[in-house]
Every structure is written in structure tokens, then in C-alpha cells.
N, C-alpha and C positions, 0 to 999 in steps of 0.2 A: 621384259619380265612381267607377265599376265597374269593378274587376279582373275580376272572372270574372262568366261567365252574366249578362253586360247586358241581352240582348234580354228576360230571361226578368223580373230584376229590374225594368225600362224597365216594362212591361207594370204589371206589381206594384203599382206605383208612381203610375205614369200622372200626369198632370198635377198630381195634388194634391188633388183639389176632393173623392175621397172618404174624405180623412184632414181635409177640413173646411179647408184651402187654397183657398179659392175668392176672395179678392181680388186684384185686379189686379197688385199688387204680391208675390204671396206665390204663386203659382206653382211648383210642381219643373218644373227643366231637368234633363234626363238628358244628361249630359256622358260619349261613350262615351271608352277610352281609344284615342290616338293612335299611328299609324305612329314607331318611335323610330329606325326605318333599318331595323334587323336584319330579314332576309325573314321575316315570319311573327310580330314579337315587336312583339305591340299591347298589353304588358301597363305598368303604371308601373314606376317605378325603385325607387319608395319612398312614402312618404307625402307628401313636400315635393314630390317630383316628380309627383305625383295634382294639385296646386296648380299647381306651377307650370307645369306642359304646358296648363294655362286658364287661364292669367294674363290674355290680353287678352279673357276671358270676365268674371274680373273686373274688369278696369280699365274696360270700358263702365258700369259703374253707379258707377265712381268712388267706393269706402266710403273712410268713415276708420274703420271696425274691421270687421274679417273674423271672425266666428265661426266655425270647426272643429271638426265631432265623427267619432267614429268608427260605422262601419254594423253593428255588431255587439254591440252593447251596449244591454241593457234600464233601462230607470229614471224616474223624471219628475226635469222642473226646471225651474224659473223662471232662465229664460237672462236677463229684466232684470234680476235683481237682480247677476248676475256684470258683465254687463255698467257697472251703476252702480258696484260696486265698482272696475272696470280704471279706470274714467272719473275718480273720487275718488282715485285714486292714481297719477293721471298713466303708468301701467303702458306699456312696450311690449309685455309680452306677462303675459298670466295663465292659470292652468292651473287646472282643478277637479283637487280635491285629496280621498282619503278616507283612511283608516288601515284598511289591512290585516294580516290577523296576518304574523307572521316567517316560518312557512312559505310564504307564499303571494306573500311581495315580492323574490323573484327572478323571477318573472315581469311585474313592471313597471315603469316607469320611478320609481325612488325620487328621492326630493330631503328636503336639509336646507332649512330655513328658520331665520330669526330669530323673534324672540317679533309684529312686527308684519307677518309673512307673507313676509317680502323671500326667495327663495328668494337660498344662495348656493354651492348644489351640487346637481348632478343625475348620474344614474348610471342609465344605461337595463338593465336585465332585467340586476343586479349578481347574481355569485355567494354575496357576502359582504355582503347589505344593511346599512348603515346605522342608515336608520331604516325606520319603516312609513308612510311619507305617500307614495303610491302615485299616478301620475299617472293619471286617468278617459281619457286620450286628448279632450280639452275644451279647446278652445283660445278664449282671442280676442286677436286682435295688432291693433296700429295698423298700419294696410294700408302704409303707408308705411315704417315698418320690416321688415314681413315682402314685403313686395315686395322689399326690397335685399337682405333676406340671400337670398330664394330664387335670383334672378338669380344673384350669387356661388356660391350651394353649386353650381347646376347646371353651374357650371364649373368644378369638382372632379371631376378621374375618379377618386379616392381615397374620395369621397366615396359614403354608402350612401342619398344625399338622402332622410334619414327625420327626422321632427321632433327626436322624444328620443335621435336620435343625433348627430347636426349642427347642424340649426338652432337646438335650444337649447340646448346645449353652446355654439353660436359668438357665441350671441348675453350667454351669461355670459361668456363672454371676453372679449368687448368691457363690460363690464359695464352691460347693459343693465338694465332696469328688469322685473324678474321677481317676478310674485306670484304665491303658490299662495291658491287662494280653496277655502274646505274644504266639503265636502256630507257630509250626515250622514243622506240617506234611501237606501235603496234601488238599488244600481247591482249589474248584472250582466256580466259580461264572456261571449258567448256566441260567441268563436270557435272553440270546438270541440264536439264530438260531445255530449264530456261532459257540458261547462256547459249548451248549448241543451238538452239531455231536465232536468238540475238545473232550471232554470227553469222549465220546462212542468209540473214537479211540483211545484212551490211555489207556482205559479198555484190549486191543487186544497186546498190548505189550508183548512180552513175561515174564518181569518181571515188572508187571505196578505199578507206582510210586503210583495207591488207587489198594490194592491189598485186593481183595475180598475174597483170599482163606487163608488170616491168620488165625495160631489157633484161636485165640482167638476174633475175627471178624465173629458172630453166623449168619448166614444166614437162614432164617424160607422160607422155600418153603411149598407151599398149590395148587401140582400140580395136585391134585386130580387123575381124570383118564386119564389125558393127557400120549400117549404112547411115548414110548423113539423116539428118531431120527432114520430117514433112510435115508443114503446116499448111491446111486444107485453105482453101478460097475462102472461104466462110468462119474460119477459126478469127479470134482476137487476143493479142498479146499485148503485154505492155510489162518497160519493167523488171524481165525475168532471163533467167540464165535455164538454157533449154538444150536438154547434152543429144550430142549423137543417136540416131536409132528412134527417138522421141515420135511421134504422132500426134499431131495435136490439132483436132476437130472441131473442139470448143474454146474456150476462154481459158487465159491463164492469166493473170496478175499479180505482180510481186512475189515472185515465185522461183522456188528451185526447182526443174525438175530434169529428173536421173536419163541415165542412158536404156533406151527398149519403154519405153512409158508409154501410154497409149492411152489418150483422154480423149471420151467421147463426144460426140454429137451433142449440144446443149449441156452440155458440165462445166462446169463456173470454179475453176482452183483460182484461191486468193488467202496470199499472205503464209503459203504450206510451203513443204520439204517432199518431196513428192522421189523416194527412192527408185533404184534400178528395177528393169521389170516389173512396172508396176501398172495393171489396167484397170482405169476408174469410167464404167459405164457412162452411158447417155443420161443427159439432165439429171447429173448427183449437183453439190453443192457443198464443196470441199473448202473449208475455211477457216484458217491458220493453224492445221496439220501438219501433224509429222507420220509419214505410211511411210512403214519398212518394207525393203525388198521384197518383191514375189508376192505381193497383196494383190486380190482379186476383187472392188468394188463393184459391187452390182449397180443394174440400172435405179434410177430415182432414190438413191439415197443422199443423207444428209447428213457430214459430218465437221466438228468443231466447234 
């Protein structure tokens, strides 16, 4: 469900089958958002309203639990095991849970708990946190409950139909059946500038805390005729993850860089993101950049 740049995500994404989505029943449906009246404004309300504006997209599969996550957040997880957990605990709604430090849980929806998970306070992005038990944006409701309150909230014009601000605030007021279910690998929050380049540089560790080359951690590449890399006699690397098709003539350090790239003769990339097709002229001096796809760097420039 896409707020912004659909066509381009849509694409990205595409049916599924080369993230390894190839059974019948496990398909991505790209769900763009909908006309809300106002001339020009196809955006959602909130996150409840991302839901609910498809509600009778879900109701044609009929679930009795809806799992929820957020599109901007790095990490693995065994979604059955949350799942057996809501199931064992008769739950309306459960929430993955992690502990972050005190500076950092004003930016997320905090909650108190009991010793056996029962949450029985939540506080979305507080001034004055609490505690540090931090909501992942991970939901899974009994569709039957999160059906009713959605219906209700979206008839609140008071209301900002966002989950950790409404729906489950209302659904502890009615004292519904709330667990936080706790994860203790790996999660990244990459809505901003900041966090997405933090990530891409902990990818390059040499043993990185989201480590992509686990067995059991399946990777589906659809590199079609893209050719392997060539790094020139004269090139220096050190450090960096350097995809398929790449060319690389001068230096790179600590560095992402995309598949079809093409770094010149004396050009110094350090500490950047360096997307697909992307050609960065002779002696530039690229440092801790992020260049989006299809960018064309001329000779002797200087950028970061």
C-alpha cells in the first residue's frame, strides 16, 4: 500500500516471483492509493486508513488474522512464530516489540507491559518515554476485531487513523487483548536519509550484524544478462560491496556500489551509495553520497 512514487515502487516490486513469491497463493498485489474526494489528494490519511481504504481487498480472502508491517524497515523474521504466539494467547491484536535506548524512544510508539507481555499502556513517539519497549510497526490482529475498530475510527474526523495513535489506544480502552511479542535480532528503521546510508554501511562490515550470506537467509537474484564486474589493474578497493556489471577504474572505499556503475579513471568514491547505472567521470571525488539511479557525474567534480 504506496504513499508516494507507486508506479516506480509497482515496478520494483512487480509480482513477487523475483523475491522467490512464486506460489499461487503468495503473489504481491500492488494496492495504489485511492481518490479520498479532495481534487488531487490520492494520498492515505494514516496507516489505519492505508487498511482501511482496502478493506474489501481484504475481505475477499476472508482471514482470520491480518499481518501488518511497515515498508521501510530492514531485518529478518519468522512471522510463524509471532503468529503461534497471538494464536496461544487468544490475542486481539500483537505487536513486535524490541528495546531501544532512552534516546532514541521518543521516536516510537512506547508501551508498558506486564511480566506475561499483556501490554497495558501505549504512548505513540512520547516526549517523556516511559520505558524502552519500542513498537517494530509489526502487527497481527484477529481481522474481526481490526475490521470493527477500522470501520469506527474512519468515522472520526478527530481522528489522525494511524494505528499507534487510534487504533490501539481504542482498542486498550475497550480493554482488548494486547501483546507485545519481543525480537531480539536485527531491525532497522530506514525512513530517513540518515538511517537508509547507516544501514548500507553496516551491510560492508566485515561480519555485519544483517548478515545477507546466512545459510539459510535465500537470496533470489534476476540478474538476467548483466556481466560480472571488472576492476581495472589500477583500480583500489577496500571494504565495499561492488554488484554485477560494475566498472571500476579508480578507487572505492567503504562503499555500496549498484549493478552497470562505472567509476572513472582517478575518481575517489568513500563512504557513498552509489546506485544502478550510474557513471561518475575521471578524477571526481565522491564522499559519503547517496546518487540515485541513471545519474551522469562529469569529469573533475566534487561531491559530499
Amino acid at each position: 500500500l504506496t504513499q508516494y512514487e507507486s508506479v516506480l515502487l509497482g515496478t520494483y516490486v512487480g509480482a513477487g516471483t523475483k523475491w522467490g513469491l512464486d506460489g499461487k497463493q503468495s503473489l504481491a498485489a500492488i494496492l495504489p492509493a485511492r481518490e479520498r474526494g479532495e481534487v488531487g489528494a490520492t494520498w492515505y490519511a494514516g496507516t489505519a486508513d492505508a487498511i482501511y481504504q482496502n478493506i474489501s481487498f481484504i475481505d475477499q480472502y476472508d482471514p482470520e488474522y491480518v499481518l501488518i508491517l511497515s515498508g521501510d524497515h530492514i531485518y529478518k523474521m519468522d512471522y510463524d512464530k509471532m503468529l503461534t504466539a497471538h494464536k496461544q494467547r487468544k490475542a486481539d491484536a500483537t505487536i513486535a516489540v524490541l528495546n531501544v535506548s532512552l534516546k532514541e524512544a521518543s521516536r516510537f510508539g512506547i508501551m508498558n507491559t506486564y511480566e506475561d507481555g499483556t501490554i497495558y499502556e501505549f504512548d505513540e513517539k512520547p516526549e517523556k518515554p516511559k520505558s524502552t519497549l519500542a513498537s517494530m510497526g509489526i502487527y497481527i490482529f484477529t481481522y474481526k476485531q481490526l475490521r470493527k475498530y477500522l470501520i469506527a475510527d474512519a468515522k472520526k474526523e478527530d481522528s489522525k487513523h494511524d494505528f499507534g495513535m487510534n487504533i490501539i489506544p481504542d482498542m486498550l480502552n475497550d480493554n482488548k487483548k494486547l501483546y507485545a511479542y519481543e525480537f531480539d535480532g536485527y531491525w532497522k528503521d530506514v525512513g530517513t536519509l540518515g538511517s537508509y546510508w547507516e544501514a548500507n554501511m553496516e551491510l560492508i562490515d566485515i561480519i555485519p550484524d544483517f548478515n545477507l550470506y546466512e545459510e539459510f537467509w535465500k537470496i533470489y537474484t534476476n540478474t538476467g544478462s548483466i556481466p560480472p564486474q571488472y576492476i581495472s589493474e589500477n583500480s583500489v578497493i577496500d571494504k565495499s560491496i561492488i554488484c554485477n556489471g560494475a566498472e571500476i577504474y579508480g578507487e572505492v572505499h567503504n562503499s555500496v556500489i549498484g549493478s552497470n556503475v562505472v567509476i572513472g579513471q582517478g575518481a575517489v568514491v568513500r563512504d557513498s551509495i552509489i546506485m544502478q547505472d550510474v557513471v561518475i567521470g575521471e578524477n571526481c571525488v565522491i564522499d559519503k553520497s547517496i546518487i540515485a539511479e541513471h545519474v551522469n557525474v562529469g569529469d573533475n567534480v566534487t561531491l559530499g
